[in-house]
N, C-alpha and C positions, 0 to 999 in steps of 0.2 A: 591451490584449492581444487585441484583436477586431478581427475585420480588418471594418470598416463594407460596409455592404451598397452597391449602386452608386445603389440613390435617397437615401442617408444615413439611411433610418430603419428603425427593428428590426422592420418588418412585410414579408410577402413579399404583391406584388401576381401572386393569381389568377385571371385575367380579371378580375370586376368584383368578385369576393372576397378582404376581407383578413384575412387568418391572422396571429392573435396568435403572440409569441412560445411562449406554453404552448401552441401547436395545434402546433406544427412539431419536426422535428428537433430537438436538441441537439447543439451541438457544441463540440468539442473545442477551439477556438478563437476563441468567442463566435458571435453571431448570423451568419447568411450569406445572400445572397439567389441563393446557386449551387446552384439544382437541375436536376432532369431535366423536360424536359418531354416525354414517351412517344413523342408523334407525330414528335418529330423526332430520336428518340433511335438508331433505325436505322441513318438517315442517320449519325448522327455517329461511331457505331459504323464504320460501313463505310469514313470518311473516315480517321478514326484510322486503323484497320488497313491503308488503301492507305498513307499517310503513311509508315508506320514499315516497314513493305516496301521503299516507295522508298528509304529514307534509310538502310537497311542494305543495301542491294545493295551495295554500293562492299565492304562488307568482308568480303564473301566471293564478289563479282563472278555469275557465272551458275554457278556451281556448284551442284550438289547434294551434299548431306550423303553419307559415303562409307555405304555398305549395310550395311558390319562396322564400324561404328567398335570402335576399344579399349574394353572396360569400359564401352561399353551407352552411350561420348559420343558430341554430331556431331563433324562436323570442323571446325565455326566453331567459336568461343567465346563461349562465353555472358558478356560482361562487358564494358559501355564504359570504356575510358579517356579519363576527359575531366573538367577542373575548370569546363568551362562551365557556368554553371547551368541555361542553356535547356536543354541540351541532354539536360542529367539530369532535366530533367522529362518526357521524353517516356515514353512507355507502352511500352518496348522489351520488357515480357515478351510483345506478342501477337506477335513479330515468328515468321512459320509456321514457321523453322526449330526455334525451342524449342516449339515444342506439337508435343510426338512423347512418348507417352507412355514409351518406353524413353530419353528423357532422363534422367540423373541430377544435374542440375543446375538452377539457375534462371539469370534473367538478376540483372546485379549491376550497380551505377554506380564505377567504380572510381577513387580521385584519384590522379594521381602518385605513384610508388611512393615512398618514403620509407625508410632505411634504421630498422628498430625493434627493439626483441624481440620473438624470435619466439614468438608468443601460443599457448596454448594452458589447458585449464581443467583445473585440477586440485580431486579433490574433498575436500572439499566446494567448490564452489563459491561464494564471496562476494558478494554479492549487495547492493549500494547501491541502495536503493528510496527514491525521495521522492513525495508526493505534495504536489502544487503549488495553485496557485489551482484552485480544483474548481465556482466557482458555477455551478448549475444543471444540471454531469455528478455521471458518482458515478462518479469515479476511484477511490474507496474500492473498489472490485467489482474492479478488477485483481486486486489483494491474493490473493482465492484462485488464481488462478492461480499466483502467485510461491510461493503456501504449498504450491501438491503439485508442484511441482519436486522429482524425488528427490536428492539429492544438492549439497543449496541451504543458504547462510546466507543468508537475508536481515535485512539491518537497515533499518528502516524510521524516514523523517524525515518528517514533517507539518506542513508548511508553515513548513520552518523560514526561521530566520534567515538572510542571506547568510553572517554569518560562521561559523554553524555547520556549513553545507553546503559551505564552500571546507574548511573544518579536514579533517569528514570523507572528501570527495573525497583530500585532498593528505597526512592523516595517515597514512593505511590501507591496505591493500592489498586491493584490490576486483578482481575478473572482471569484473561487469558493471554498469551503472549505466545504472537504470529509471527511469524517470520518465511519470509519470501527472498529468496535469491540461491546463490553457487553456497555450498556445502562441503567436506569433506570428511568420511571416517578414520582419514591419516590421523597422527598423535594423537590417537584419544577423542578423533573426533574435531572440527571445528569449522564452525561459520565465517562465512565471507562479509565482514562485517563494513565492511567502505572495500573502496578498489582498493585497498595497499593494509589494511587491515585484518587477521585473522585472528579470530575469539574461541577460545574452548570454554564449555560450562565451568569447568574444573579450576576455571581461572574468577571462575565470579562465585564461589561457595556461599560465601558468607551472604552476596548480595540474593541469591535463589533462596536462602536458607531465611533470611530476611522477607522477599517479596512472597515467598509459600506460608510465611507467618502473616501477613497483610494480607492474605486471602486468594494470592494466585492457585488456581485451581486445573487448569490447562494449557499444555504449549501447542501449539498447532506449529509444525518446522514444515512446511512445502519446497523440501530440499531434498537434496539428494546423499545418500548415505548418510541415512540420519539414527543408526542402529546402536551405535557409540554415542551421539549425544543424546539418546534416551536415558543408557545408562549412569549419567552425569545425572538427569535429572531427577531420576530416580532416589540417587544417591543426597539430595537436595531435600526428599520427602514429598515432591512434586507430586498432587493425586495421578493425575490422568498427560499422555504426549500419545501424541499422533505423528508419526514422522514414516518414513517413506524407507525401504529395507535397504535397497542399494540407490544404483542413477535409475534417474527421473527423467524422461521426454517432457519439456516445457508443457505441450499441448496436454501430454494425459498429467501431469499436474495441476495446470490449469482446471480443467474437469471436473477433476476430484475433486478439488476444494468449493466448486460450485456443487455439484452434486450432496456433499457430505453437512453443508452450508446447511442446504438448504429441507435434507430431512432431519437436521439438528434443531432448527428455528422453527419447524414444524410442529415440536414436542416429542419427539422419537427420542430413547433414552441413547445416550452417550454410544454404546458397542452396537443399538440396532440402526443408530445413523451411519456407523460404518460399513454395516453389511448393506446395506443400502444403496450406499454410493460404492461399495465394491461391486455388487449385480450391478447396476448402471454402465461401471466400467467396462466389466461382463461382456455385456449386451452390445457396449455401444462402440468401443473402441477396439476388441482384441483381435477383430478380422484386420485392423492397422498394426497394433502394435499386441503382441502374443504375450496375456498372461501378465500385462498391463494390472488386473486385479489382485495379484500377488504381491504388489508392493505397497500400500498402504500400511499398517499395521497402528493397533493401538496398544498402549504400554499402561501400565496404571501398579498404583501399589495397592496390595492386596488387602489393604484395611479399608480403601476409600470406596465409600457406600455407589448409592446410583447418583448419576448426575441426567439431569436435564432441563432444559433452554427453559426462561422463564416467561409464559404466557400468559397474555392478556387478552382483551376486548377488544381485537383489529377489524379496522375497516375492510371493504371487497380489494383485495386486490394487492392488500398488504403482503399476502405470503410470498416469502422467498418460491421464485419459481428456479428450477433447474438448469442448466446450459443446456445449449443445443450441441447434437451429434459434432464432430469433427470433419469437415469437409477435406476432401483430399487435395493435398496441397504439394508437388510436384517438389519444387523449393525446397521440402522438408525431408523427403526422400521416405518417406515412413515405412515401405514395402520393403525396403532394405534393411529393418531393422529385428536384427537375425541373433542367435546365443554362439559366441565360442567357448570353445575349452566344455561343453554340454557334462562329459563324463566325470570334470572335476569339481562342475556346480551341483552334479545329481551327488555325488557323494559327499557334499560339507551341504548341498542345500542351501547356494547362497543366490538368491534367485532379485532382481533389480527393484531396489527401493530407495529410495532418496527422503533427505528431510523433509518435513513440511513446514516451513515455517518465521519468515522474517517481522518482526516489529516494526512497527513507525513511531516514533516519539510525536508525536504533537499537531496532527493535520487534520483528524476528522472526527468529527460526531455526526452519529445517527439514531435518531428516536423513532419510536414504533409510531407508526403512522397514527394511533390514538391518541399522540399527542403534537398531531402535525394538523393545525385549522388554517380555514381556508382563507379567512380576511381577518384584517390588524384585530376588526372589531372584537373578533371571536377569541382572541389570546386571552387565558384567566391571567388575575393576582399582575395587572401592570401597574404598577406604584403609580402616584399622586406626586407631584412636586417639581424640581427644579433641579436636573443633573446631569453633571458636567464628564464630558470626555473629551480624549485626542487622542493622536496616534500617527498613524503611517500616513502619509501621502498616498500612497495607492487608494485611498479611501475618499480622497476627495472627490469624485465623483456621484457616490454616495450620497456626502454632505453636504451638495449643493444646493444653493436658496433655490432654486427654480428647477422643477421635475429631477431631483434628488430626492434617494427612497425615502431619507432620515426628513426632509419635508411633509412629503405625502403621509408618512405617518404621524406627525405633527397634529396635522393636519384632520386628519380622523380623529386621534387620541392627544386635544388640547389639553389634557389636564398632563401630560405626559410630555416634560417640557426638556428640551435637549439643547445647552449648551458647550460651544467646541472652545477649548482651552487652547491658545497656543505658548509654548515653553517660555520662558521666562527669557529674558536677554536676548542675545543673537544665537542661541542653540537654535538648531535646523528641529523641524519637525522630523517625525520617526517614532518607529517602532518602538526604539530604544530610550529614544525623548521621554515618548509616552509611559514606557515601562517605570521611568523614575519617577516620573508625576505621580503613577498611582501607587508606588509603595508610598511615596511621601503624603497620601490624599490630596493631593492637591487635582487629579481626579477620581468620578468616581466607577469609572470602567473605564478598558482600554480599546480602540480598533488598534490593531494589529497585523501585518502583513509577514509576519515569521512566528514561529514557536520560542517565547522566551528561552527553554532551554538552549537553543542552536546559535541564540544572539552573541552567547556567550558574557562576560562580564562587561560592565557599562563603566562608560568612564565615571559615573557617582553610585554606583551600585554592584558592587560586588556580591554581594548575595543575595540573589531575587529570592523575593518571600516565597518559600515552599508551598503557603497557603493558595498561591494565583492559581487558575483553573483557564485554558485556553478551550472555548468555546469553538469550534471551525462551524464555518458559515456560509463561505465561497471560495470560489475559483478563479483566479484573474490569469489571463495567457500575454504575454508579452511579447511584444513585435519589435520591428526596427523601422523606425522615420530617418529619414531624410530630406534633402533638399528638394523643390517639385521639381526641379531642373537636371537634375542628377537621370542619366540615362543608362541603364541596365538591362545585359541581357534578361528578356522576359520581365522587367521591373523585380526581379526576385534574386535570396542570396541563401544558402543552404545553412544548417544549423553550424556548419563545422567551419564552412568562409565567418559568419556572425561571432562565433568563438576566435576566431583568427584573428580577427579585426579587434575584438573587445581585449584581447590578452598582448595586442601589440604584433603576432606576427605577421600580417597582411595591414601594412602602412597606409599604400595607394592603391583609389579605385580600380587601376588597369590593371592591379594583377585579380580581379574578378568579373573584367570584360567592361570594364566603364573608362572613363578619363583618365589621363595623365592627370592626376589630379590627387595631393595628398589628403588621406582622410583625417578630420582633426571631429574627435570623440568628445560628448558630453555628459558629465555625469554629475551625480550630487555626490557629496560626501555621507559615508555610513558610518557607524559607531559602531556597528559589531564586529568583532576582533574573532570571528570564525570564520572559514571560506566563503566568500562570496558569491551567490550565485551571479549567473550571466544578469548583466545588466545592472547589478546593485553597485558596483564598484571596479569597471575596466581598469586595467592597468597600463595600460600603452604608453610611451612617450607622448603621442600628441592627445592628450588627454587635459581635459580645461571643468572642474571643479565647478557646478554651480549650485544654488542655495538651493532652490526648487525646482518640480519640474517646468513649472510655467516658464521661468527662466532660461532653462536650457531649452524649451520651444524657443524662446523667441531669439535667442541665439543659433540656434536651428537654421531658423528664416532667416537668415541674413549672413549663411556659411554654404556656399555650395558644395563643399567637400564635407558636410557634417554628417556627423551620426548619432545616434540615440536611441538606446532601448527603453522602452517602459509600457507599461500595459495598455492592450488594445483600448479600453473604457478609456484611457485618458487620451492615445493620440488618435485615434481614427478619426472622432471626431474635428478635428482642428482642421482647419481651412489652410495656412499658411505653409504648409509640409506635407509628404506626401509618406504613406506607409509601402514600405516593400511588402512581395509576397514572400511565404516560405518556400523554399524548393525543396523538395521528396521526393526519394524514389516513387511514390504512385499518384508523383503531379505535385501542382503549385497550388498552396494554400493560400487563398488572398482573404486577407482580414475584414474586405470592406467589403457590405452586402453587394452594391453597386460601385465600381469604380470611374463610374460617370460623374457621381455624387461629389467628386474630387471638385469636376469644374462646376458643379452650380451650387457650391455652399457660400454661405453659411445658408441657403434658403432651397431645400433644407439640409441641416451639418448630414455626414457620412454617419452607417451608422455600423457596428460591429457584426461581422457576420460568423455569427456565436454559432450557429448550427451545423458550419462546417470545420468550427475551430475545436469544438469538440467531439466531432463524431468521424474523424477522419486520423486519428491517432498525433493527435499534438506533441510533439518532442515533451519530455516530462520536463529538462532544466530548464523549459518556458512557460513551465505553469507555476504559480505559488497558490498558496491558500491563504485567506484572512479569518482571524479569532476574534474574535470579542473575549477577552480579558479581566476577570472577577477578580477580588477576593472572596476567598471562601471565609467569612467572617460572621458572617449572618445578618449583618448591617443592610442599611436603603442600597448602598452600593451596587451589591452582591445581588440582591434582587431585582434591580434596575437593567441592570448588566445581560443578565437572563434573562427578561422577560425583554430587553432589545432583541435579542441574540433569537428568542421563539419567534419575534414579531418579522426576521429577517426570512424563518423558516417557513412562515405560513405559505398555503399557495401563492397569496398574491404577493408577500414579500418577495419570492423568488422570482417572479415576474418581471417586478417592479427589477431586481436586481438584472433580469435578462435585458429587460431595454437601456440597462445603464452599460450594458456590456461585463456582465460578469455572472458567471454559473454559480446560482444557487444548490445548497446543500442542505436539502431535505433530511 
């Protein structure tokens, strides 16, 4: 998925200096050897801009733009009609007639018109976010952007499976489908869909042709070479794709998608959101990176009307605000990034663009802050009655009789009564557990610690109701306990030793600076029969099975060699074990606000030190999210379900959720 550099190897030659891959750029599309080189950058600017003058003269001849136009347009039109692909790489937003500031419009690539529905976004907005092969970007940094969209569902998929990503594409009804990671215009074009998987549009016809009949309306690709999978989508009938012309530098990707975000969510129609955030690039990055504004491009088919972001009655302070500038970052080497081959890019005019655009299946929602209230009391339409749920484990913190949120709101809202189910026989509680319960009604919402779809098939459920809807609600970060006795350089183990240890190759403590001392692993058993994240299911030899996690604490305390991953909210607190720090290159992440708190609990327990776990770049495979799980049926259930799920979002839900040790999701 890397488009090879033109001497074949991953170094970029500097005059007589050669710059490692960690000295340079990252891109969107693996390694590149296309940058700018200053002294001749002028020139190529000025070659460009004659080019693309000449080559639109013909469509609006010697004319000048009329002095009144209607409603603030020119009198040409700002949008090629052409399936050529040269010809949609060219750089048609410098052409002089659209640089007039009383434009209300940008330039557009537009394919044959095609008869469609006619698209438009209704809110909330649904939102298919994936994020794709990611090594060595941090596609994971999209994600805020998509989360302060006012008026957004997103669900988010990480590096899934093909067949979970066609199911959700072709099951659903989606507005937009994002996608963040490595890219390629080889064969036709294809996405980096998992580390070992690569996807061309061309291979999912039916399922685009399917989700553009279900109302998908835009693909946002934050990739790189994403000029060939427009033309896929095009061919799909897809209205509108924003994708990126060749490679993409992380950082000015990044940007973009912030910038473009957030004069979209503002009400700015569809093409003047991107000249938008194309000036911004303009402005704010091309003294870094040269001409950085020339690669975004929007594609649309020529039938499809105006689109834009659906507004309502937001609070102060709701508006998407934009990223900040790009700080100079030595590490990235950005001063280095120079054009070769200049004379062969000015004559095809193939100038750096990448896709924009990875999906997530199933992680996140986001409502417009008008319908985000401040206390349980202020939630409209919470149902009357007596209603039962269960679910994951990770939840139990949550559920707790005593300063547990699902009390506190009890507690305010007694008519609002919440009974926890556990599975019938000797089945382990879980996700999975839970999943069967509720297609069976036997409850009537689910908590959740995974996206059904990822759980894969259940040992009694093979076909999860299409009907279910995963609510995202929080954030939980998972650490690793130990013995209190266990001695460790710095008390800390790095994400890659945690993975060593969990998958069996690091046995004993002393090969990570502790005891001769073999490590024997605890874990519960899982029912989902797809990859595991770290901590749901090690596989090591010395690995010891138990029911729950209480049980593997207290088997914990009584192993000095033990180990055990599971979420901060549940071990920090525990008196009897002690939590490792994480190790990172920019320092050691300690989970516990005070690690004093060790020696004097249980009075008072330790408590999760959330403010550093998330604001300090937490490894992604130790974050999960938690759903609240519906039917969409129109039943008590269903409405129960959601109005838990609002009561979780209000301010003070999230609160509530922070002192239990887990990040609420506004």
């Amino acid at each position: 998925l890397s488009r090879p550099t033109d001497s074949g190897s991953a170094a970029i030659d500097v005059g007589s200096k050669v710059t490692s891959l960690a000295e340079k750029p990252h891109y969107r599309g693996g390694s590149s050897s296309k940058c700018f080189q200053n002294p001749r950058l002028s020139g190529c600017r000025h070659s460009v801009q004659r080019s693309v003058t000449e080559l639109a003269r013909p469509a609006c001849g010697t004319q000048t733009p009329d002095a009144n136009p209607p409603s603030g347009e020119t009198a040409c039109p700002g949008r090629l009609q052409t399936d050529d692909l040269l010809l949609q790489r060219f750089p048609w937003e410098l052409w002089s007639l659209l640089d007039d500031d009383d434009n209300k419009f940008d330039f557009a690539v537009s394919h044959t018109p095609k008869i469609l529905v006619k698209p438009s976004f209704q809110a909330p907005v649904k939102i298919l976010a994936v994020l794709g092969n990611s090594d060595q970007i941090n596609a994971q940094a999209d994600l805020q952007w998509l989360d302060k969209l006012p008026q957004a569902e997103v669900t988010l998929l990480k590096q899934p499976k093909r067949q979970i990503f066609n199911e959700a594409l072709r099951d659903q009804s989606w507005g937009i489908l994002f996608f963040a990671g490595h890219s390629s215009g080889d064969a036709g074009g294809q996405i980096g869909l998992n580390d070992t998987d690569a996807l061309s549009f061309s291979e999912l016809s039916r399922g685009l042709k399917q989700a553009v009949q279900n109302g998908l309306t835009l693909a946002i690709l934050n990739s790189c070479d994403g000029m060939e999978l427009a033309q896929q989508l095009g061919q799909a009938q897809l209205p509108y794709a924003v994708v990126m012309r060749e490679l993409v530098p992380d950082d000015v990707a990044q940007l973009f998608l912030g910038y473009f975000l957030s004069a979209l969510g503002k009400g700015e129609p569809l093409p003047r959101a991107m000249r938008t955030a194309r000036e911004q690039l303009k402005e704010g990055v091309e003294h870094e990176f040269p001409c950085a504004s020339w690669l975004p491009v929007l594609c649309q088919n020529a039938a499809a009307p105006e689109l834009r972001w659906p507004q309502t009655q937001v609070q102060a302070g709701s508006v998407l605000a934009p990223p900040a500038p790009i700080e100079a970052a030595p590490a990235l080497a950005r001063n280095n990034f120079r054009l070769n081959r200049i004379s062969k890019w000015i004559t095809l005019l193939l100038f750096p663009l990448g896709l924009v655009g990875v999906w997530a299946w199933g992680h996140h929602l986001k409502s417009s802050s008008a319908d985000v209230y401040a206390r349980f009391v202020d939630v409209p339409d919470v149902p009357d009655g007596l209603f039962r749920y269960g679910g994951s484990t990770t939840w139990a913190p949550i559920r707790k009789e005593s300063g547990g949120v699902d009390h506190e709101i009890q507690e305010q809202l007694p008519q609002f009564q919440l009974q926890y189910v556990h599975p019938e026989g000797d089945r382990t509680p879980g996700s999975a557990a839970g999943a069967e319960m509720l297609a069976s009604g036997k409850i009537d919402f689910l908590q959740s610690s995974r996206l059904l779809k990822e759980m894969g098939d259940f040992a009694n459920l093979t076909t999860p109701d299409p009907n279910l809807k995963s609510i995202p609600v929080a954030r939980s970060f998972k650490v690793v306990a130990v013995h209190p006795s266990l001695q460790l350089p710095r008390d800390a183990l790095t994400l890659a030793e945690t993975e060593d240890i969990c998958t069996g190759i690091i046995t004993n403590w002393k090969s990570v600076g502790g005891p001769d001392l073999p490590i024997q692993i605890f874990d519960r058993a899982t029912e989902s029969r797809t990859k595991p994240s770290l901590g749901d299911q090690c596989r090591s030899q010395n690995l010891t099975i138990v029911a729950t996690p209480q049980r593997a604490i207290q088997a914990l305390a009584q192993t000095p060699g033990g180990f055990y991953v599971n979420t901060a909210a549940m071990l920090v607190p525990q008196c009897q074990i002690k939590v490792l720090l994480l190790a990172t290159p920019s320092g050691d992440l300690d989970p516990y606000q005070s690690r004093s708190a060790i020696d004097r609990c249980p009075a008072p327990r330790p408590q999760v030190n959330l403010a550093t776990l998330r604001s300090q770049g937490y490894p992604d495979p130790l974050i999960d999210t938690l759903y609240v799980v519906v039917k969409q049926d129109g039943g008590p259930g269903q409405r129960a379900g959601e109005a838990y799920a609002a009561l979780l979002k209000t301010d003070e839900g999230r609160s509530r959720l922070e002192e239990t040790g887990f990040l609420g999701i506004d």
